[in-house]
ROBA-298167 format. One record per residue: chain; residue in three letters; x, z, y of N, C-alpha, C in turn; residue number from 1. Coordinates in steps of 0.2 Angstrom, whole numbers. Layout:
(A, Ala, (X, Z, Y), (X, Z, Y), (X, Z, Y), NUM)
...
***
This chain:
(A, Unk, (67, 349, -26), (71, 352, -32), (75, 346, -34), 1)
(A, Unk, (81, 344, -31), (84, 340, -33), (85, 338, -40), 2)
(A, Unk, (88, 344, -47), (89, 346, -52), (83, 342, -57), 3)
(A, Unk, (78, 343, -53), (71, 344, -57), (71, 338, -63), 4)
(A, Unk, (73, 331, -57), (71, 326, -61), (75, 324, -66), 5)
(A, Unk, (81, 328, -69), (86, 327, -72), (84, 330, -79), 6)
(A, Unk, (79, 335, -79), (77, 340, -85), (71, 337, -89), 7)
(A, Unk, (70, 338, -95), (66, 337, -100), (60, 339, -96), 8)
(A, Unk, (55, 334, -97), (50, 339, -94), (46, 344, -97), 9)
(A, Unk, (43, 345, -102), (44, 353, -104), (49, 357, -100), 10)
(A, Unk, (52, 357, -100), (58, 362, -98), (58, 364, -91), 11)
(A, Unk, (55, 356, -86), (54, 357, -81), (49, 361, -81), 12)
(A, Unk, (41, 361, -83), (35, 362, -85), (37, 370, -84), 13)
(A, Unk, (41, 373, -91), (42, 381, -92), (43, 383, -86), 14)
(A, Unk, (48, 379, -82), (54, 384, -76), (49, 383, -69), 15)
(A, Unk, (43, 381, -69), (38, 380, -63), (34, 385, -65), 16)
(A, Unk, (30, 384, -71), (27, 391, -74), (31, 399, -73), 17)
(A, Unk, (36, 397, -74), (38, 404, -74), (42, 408, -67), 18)
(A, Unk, (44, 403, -61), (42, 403, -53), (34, 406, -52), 19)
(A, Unk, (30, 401, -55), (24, 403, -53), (20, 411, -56), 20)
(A, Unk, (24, 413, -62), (23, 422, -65), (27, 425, -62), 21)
(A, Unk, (34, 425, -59), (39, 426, -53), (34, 429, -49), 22)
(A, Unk, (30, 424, -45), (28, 424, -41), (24, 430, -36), 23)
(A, Unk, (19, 429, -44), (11, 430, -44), (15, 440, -45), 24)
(A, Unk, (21, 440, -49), (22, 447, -52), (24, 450, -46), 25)
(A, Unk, (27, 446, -41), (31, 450, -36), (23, 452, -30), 26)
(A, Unk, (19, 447, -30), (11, 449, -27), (8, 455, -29), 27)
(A, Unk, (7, 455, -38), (5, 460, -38), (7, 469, -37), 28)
(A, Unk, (14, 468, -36), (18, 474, -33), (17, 476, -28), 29)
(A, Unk, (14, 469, -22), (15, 472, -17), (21, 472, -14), 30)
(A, Unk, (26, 467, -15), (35, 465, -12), (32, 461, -8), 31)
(A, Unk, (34, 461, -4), (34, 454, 0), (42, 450, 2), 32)
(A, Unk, (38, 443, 3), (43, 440, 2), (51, 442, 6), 33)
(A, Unk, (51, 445, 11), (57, 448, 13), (59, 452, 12), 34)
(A, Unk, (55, 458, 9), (58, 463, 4), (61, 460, -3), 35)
(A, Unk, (61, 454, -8), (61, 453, -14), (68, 447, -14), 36)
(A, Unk, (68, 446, -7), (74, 440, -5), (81, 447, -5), 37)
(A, Unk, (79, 451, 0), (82, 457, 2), (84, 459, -3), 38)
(A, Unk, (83, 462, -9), (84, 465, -14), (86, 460, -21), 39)
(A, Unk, (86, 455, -19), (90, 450, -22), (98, 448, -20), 40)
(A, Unk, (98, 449, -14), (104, 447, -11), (104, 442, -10), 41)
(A, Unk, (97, 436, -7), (97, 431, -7), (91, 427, -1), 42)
(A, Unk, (92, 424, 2), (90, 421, 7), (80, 421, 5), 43)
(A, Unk, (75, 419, 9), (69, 420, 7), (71, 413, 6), 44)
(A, Unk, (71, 409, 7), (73, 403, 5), (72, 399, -3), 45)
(A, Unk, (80, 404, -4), (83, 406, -9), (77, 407, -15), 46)
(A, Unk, (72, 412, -13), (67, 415, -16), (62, 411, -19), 47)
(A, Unk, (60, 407, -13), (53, 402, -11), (53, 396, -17), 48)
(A, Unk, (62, 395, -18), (63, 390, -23), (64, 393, -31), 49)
(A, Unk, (67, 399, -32), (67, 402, -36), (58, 402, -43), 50)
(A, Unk, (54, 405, -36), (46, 404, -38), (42, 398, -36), 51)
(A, Unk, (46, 393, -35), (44, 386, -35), (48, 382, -42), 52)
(A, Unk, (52, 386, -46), (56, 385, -51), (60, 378, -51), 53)
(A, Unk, (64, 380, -45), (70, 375, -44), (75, 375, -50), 54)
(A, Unk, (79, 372, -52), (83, 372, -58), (88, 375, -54), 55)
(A, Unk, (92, 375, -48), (96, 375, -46), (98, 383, -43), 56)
(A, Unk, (95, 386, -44), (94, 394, -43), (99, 396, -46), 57)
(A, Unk, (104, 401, -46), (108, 403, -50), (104, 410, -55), 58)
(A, Unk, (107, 408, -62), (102, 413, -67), (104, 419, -66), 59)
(A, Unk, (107, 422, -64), (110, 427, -60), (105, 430, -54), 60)
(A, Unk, (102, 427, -51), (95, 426, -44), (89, 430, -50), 61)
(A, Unk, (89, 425, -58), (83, 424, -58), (84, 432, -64), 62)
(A, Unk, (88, 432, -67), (90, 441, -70), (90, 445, -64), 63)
(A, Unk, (91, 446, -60), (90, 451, -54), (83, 452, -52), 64)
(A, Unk, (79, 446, -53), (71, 447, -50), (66, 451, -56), 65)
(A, Unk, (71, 449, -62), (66, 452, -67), (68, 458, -69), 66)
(A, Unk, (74, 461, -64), (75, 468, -66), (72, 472, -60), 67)
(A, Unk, (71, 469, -56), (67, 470, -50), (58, 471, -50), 68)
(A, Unk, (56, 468, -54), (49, 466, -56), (48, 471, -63), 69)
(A, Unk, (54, 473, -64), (52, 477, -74), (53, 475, -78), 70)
(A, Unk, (55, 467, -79), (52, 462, -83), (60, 461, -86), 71)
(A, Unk, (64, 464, -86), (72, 463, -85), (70, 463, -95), 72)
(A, Unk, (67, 466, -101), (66, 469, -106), (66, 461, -111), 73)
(A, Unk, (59, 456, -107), (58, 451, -108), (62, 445, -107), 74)
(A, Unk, (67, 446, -104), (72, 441, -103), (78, 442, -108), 75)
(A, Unk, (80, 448, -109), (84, 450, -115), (83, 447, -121), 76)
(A, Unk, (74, 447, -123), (75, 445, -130), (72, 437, -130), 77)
(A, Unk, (74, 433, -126), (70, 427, -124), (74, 422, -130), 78)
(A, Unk, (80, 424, -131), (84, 420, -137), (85, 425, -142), 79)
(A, Unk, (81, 428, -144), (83, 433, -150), (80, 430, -156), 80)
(A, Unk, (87, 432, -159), (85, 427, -167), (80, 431, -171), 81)
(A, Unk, (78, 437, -170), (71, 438, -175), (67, 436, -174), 82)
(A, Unk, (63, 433, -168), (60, 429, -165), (60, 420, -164), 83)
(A, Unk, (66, 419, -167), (66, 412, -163), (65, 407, -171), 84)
(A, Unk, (59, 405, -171), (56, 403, -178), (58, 397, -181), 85)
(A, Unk, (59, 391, -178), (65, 388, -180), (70, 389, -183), 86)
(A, Unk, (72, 393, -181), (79, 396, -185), (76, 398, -191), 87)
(A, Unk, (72, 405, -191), (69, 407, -196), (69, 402, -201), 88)
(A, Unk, (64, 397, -199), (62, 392, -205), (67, 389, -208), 89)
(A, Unk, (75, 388, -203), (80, 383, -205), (84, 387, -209), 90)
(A, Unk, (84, 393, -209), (89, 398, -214), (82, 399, -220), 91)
(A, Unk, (78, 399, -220), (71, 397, -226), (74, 394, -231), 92)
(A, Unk, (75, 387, -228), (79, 380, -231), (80, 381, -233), 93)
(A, Unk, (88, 384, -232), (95, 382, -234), (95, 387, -239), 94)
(A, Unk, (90, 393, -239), (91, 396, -248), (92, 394, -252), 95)
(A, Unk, (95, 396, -259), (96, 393, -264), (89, 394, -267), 96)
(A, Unk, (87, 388, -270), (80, 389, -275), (80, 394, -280), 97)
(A, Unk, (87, 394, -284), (87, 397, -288), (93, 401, -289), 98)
(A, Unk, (98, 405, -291), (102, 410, -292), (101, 412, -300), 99)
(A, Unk, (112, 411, -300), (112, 409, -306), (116, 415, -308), 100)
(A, Unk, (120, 419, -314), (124, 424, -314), (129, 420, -316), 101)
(A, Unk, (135, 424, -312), (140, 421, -316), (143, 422, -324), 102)
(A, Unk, (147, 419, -325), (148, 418, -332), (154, 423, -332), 103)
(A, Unk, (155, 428, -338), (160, 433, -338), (167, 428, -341), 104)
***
């Protein structure tokens, strides 16, 4: 994984965890790994790095797997602002404390 040692490690961390639920979801299906390369349009290679959570995968590879697994629903709302709590709290902030009427 060339890429690997270039990334945060968290981030690292996430993208090996989530090869490895990749991984485990294409098992519990029942795909084998030459059916799931196959249906990717991409080498088993390709794959074996994908679910080793290579950084260097194109995300294109890695949206095709999770529409392939069912999982496509989960990756849509992966940046969704109603969800992304940070934000939430950041727009919290920036409210005014208090609200004032204007003057006629």
């Amino acid at each position: 994984m060339p890429l690997l040692s270039s990334l945060p490690l968290p981030a690292a961390h996430a993208l090996r965890q989530l090869g490895r639920d990749l991984a485990l979801a294409r098992r519990k299906r029942g795909i084998s790994t030459a059916d799931m390369a196959a249906r990717l349009f991409v080498s088993r290679d390709t794959l074996w790095r994908l679910e080793r959570g290579d950084p260097s995968v194109a995300l294109g590879t890695l949206a095709t797997a999770t529409f392939v697994l069912q999982l496509h629903g989960r990756l849509a709302g992966l940046a969704a602002a109603a969800t992304d709590a940070l934000a939430l709290s950041l727009d919290e902030r920036r409210l005014p404390r208090r609200i004032r009427r204007a003057r006629p």
